[in-house]
VEXFI-312536 format. One record per residue (C-alpha): x negated, y negated, z negated; residue in three letters. Coordinates in steps of 0.25 Angstrom, whole numbers, padded with zeros to 4 digits, always signed. Layout:
REM VEXFI-312536
XYZALA...
This chain:
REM VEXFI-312536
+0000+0000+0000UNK-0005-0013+0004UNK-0006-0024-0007UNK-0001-0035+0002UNK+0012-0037+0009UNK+0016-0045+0023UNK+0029-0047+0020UNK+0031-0055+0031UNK+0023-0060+0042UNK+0010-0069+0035UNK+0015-0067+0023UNK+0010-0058+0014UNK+0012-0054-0001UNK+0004-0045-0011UNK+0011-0035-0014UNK+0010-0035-0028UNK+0015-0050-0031UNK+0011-0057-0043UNK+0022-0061-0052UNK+0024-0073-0060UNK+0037-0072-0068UNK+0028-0068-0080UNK+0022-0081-0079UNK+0034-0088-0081UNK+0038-0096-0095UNK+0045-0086-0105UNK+0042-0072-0097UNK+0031-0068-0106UNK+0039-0066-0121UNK+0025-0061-0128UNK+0012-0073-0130UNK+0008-0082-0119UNK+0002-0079-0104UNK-0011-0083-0101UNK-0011-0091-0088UNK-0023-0093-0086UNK-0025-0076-0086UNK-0015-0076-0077UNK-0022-0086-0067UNK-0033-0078-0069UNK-0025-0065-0064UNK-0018-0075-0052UNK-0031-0077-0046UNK-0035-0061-0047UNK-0022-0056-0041UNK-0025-0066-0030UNK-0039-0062-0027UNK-0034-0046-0029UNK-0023-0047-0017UNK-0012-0050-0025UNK-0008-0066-0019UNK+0007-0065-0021UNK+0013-0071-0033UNK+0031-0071-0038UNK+0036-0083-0047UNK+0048-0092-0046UNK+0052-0106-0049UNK+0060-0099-0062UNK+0046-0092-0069UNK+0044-0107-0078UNK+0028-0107-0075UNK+0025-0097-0063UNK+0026-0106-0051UNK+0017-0117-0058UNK+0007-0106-0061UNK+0007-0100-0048UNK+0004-0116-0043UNK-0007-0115-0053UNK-0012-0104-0047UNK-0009-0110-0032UNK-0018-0122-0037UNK-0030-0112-0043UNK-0031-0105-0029UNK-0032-0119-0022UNK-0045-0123-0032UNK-0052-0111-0031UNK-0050-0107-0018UNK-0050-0096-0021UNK-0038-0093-0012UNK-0028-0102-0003UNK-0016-0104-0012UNK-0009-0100+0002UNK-0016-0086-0001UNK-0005-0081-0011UNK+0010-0081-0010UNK+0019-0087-0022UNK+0032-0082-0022UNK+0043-0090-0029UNK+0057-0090-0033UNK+0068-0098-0032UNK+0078-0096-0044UNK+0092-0106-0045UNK+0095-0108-0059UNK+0109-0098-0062UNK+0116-0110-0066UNK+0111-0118-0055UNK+0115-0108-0044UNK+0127-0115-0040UNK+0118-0126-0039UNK+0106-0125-0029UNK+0105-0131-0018UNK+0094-0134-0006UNK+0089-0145-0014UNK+0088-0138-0027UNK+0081-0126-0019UNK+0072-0134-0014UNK+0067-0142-0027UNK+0065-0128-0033UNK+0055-0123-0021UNK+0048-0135-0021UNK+0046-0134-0035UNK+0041-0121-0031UNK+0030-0127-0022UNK+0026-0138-0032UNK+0025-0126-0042UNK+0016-0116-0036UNK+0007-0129-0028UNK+0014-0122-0014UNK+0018-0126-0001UNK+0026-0116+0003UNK+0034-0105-0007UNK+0028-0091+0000UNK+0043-0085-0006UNK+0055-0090-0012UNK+0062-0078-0020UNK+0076-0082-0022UNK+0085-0077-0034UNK+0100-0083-0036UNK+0105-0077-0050UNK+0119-0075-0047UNK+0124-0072-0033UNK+0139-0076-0037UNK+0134-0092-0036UNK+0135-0095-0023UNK+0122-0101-0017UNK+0111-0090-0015UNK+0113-0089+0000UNK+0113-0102+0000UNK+0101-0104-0008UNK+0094-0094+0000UNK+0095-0102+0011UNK+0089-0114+0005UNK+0076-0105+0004UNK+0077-0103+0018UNK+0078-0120+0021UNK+0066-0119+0013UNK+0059-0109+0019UNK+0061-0119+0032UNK+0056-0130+0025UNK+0042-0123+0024UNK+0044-0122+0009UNK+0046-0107+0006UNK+0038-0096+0015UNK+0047-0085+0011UNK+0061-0082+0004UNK+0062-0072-0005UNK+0074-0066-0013UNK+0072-0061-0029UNK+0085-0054-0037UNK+0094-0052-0024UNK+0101-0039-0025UNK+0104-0033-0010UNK+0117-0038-0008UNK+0113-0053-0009UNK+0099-0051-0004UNK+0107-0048+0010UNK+0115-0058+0009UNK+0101-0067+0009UNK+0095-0059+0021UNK+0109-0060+0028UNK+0109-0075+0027UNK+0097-0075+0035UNK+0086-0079+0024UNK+0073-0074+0027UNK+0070-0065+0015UNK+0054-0061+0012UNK+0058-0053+0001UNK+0068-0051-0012UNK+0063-0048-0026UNK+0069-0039-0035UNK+0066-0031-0049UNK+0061-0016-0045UNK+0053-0006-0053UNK+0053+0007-0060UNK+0064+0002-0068UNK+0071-0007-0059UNK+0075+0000-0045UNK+0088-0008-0044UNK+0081-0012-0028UNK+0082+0003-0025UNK+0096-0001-0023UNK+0096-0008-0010UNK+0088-0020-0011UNK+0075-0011-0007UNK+0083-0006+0004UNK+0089-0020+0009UNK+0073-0025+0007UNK+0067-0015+0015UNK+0079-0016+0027UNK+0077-0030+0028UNK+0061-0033+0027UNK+0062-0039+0012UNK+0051-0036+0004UNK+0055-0034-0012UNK+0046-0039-0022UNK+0048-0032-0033UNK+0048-0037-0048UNK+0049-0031-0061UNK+0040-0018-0057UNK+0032-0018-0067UNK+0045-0019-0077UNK+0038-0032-0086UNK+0025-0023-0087UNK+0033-0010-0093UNK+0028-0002-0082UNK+0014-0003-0089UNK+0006+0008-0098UNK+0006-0001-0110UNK+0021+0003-0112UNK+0018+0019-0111UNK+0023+0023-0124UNK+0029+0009-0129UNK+0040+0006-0136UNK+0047-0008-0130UNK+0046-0020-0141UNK+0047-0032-0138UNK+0045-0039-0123UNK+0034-0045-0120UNK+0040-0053-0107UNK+0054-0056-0102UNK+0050-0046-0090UNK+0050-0036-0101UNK+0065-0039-0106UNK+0069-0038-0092UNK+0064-0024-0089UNK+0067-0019-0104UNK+0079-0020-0100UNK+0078-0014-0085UNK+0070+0001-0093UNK+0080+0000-0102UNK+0093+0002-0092UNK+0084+0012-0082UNK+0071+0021-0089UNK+0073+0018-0102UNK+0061+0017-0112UNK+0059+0033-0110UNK+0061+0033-0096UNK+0051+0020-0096UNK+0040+0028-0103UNK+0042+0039-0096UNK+0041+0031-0083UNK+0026+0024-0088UNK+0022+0038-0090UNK+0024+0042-0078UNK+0017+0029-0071UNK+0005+0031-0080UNK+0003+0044-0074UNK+0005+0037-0061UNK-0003+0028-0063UNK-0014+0037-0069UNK-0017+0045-0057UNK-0018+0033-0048UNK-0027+0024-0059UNK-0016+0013-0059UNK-0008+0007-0070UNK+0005+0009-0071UNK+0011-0003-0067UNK+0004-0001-0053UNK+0011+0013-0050UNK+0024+0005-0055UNK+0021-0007-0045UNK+0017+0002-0033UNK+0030+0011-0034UNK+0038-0002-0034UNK+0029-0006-0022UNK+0030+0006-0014UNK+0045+0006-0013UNK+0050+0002+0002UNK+0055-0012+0002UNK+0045-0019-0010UNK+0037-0028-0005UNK+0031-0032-0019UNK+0031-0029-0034UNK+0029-0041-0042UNK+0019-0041-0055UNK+0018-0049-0066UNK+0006-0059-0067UNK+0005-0059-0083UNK-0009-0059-0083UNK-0024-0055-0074UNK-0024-0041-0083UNK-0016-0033-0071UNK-0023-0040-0059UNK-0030-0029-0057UNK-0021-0017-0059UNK-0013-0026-0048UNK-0022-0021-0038UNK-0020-0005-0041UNK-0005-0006-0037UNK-0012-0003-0022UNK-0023+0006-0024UNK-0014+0019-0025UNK-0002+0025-0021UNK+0010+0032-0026UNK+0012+0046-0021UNK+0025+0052-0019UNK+0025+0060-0032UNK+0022+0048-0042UNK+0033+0040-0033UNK+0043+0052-0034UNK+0040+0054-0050UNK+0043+0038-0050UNK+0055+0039-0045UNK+0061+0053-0052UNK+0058+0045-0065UNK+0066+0032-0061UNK+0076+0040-0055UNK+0080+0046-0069UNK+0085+0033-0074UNK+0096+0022-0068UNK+0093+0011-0059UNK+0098-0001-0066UNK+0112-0005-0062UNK+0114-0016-0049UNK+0106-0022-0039UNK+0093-0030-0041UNK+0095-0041-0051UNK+0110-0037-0051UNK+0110-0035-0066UNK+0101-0046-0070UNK+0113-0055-0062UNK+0125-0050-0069UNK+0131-0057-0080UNK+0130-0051-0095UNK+0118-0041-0091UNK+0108-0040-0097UNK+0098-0042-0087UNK+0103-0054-0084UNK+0104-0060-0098UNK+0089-0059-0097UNK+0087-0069-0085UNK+0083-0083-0084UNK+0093-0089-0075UNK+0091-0105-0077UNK+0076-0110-0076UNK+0075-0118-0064UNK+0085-0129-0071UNK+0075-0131-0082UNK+0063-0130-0074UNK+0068-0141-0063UNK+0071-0151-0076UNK
């Protein structure tokens, strides 16, 4: 498996993208991160291939670092700032859904570009929190006048389920790629989102793989106490209705011997399954840290066979898919992976 990616003519991603969501205010639950580390661990992902970073204007603090980071590159010279890709979101506030306009989109991208010291946004994921708000096709469109403008490279979709996705691509915008939760616990994409993906040259980049670092050898044997990041209550929540904590144990034992046999870690067999799956284009891991820069880079020295896939999979299929579509739960009223999201924090930001 190649570790880069054209996912569409000239442009091309790392497979394995950087993400910046732990990066943002309030994510990390435990002590403070140390940015300066982290920069550190920016520049050795770079040098190591891996030039593709995911934030969005809702992660308080991540496009600014990233624009830090932008700013660095330029100094050193190192590398040309142009020499990575920044992908971004654009997330309407819940309660302002019935608000957003051309003009509001815009000031939110150009935000963007003023944050992360760009002149052009490489890809625009798009997330709308209720689909029962008219608006989204809209809004989508609005991306699209952008687009036009020279101001976003390409448009993205994060959170869409199938149905609403098509309605995107039906619309006629031009849509690079969709993200969507997807791991050893979390195959709600088997659905039909990976099937629509693959049907309609859509690359899914794939979040939560790692499952908030649970899928790590640290938690061989553990007991769960306390969470050390708001990632960690999310997917708490996702082992709880699928594996369980015996099935989750179970699950790491047979990774480690896995990985064991390859001379990887865990988290890389986790992250190459998720990657070998026809339709994703990309598994997004969280930059917490420079510690794991390196055990980035075994995710593409091996391969899986078809017995460790096929052992993989009987063990997952022993336990429920989690009800619904992509994101469906985290949209519907009174659930509780719903309770759990941050739906208003453009409003304060744009204060």
């Amino acid at each position: 498996m190649d570790q880069r990616y054209e996912i569409r003519p000239g442009y091309t991603i790392s497979r394995v993208i950087n993400g910046c969501w732990q990066l943002s205010l309030g994510h990390n639950l435990q002590g403070e991160l140390d940015f300066s580390d982290i920069m550190r661990g920016f520049h050795a992902l770079v040098e190591r291939g891996f030039t593709t970073f995911d934030c969005a204007d809702i992660y308080t603090g991540a496009e600014e670092f990233i624009g830090e980071f932008v700013e660095e590159l330029r100094r050193r010279g190192d590398y040309h700032p142009n020499d990575i890709q920044v992908h971004t979101k654009y997330v309407p506030d819940i309660a302002l859904l019935d608000k957003v306009d051309f003009r509001s989109t815009e000031a939110v991208i150009d935000r963007s570009l003023r944050r992360l010291h760009r002149d052009i946004l490489d890809a625009v994921q798009f997330h709308w929190w209720d689909y029962d708000v008219p608006g989204c096709l809209e809004t989508a469109g609005y991306l699209m006048r952008l687009q036009e403008k020279g101001k976003i490279r390409n448009i993205s979709m994060c959170n869409f389920d199938t149905e609403h996705l098509a309605q995107i691509v039906d619309a006629g915008i031009p849509v690079m790629s969709t993200q969507a939760q997807y791991s050893f616990f979390d195959r709600r994409p088997e659905k039909g989102l990976l099937q629509y993906c693959r049907e309609h040259d859509i690359a899914l980049f794939c979040y939560g793989t790692l499952s908030g670092g649970f899928l790590s050898e640290k938690w061989i044997g553990k007991e769960y106490t306390a969470p050390e990041t708001r990632s960690q209550v999310k997917y708490m929540q996702v082992i709880e209705d699928t594996m369980g904590w015996q099935g989750y144990q179970e699950l790491l034992l047979l990774l480690k011997g896995i990985a064991d046999r390859h001379g990887v870690s865990i988290s890389n067999i986790a992250t190459r399954y998720i990657l070998d799956q026809p339709g994703v284009g990309a598994a997004i891991i969280g930059v917490r840290s420079s510690r794991h820069v390196e055990d980035n880079t075994n995710i593409f020295r091996f391969s899986l066979d078809e017995d460790e896939r096929s052992a993989l999979r009987a063990h997952m299929d022993r336990f429920p898919i989690l009800d619904g579509e992509p994101f469906e739960m985290e949209r519907t009223p009174g659930s509780k992976y719903r309770a759990i999201m941050h739906m208003n924090i453009n409003e304060e930001e744009q204060k």
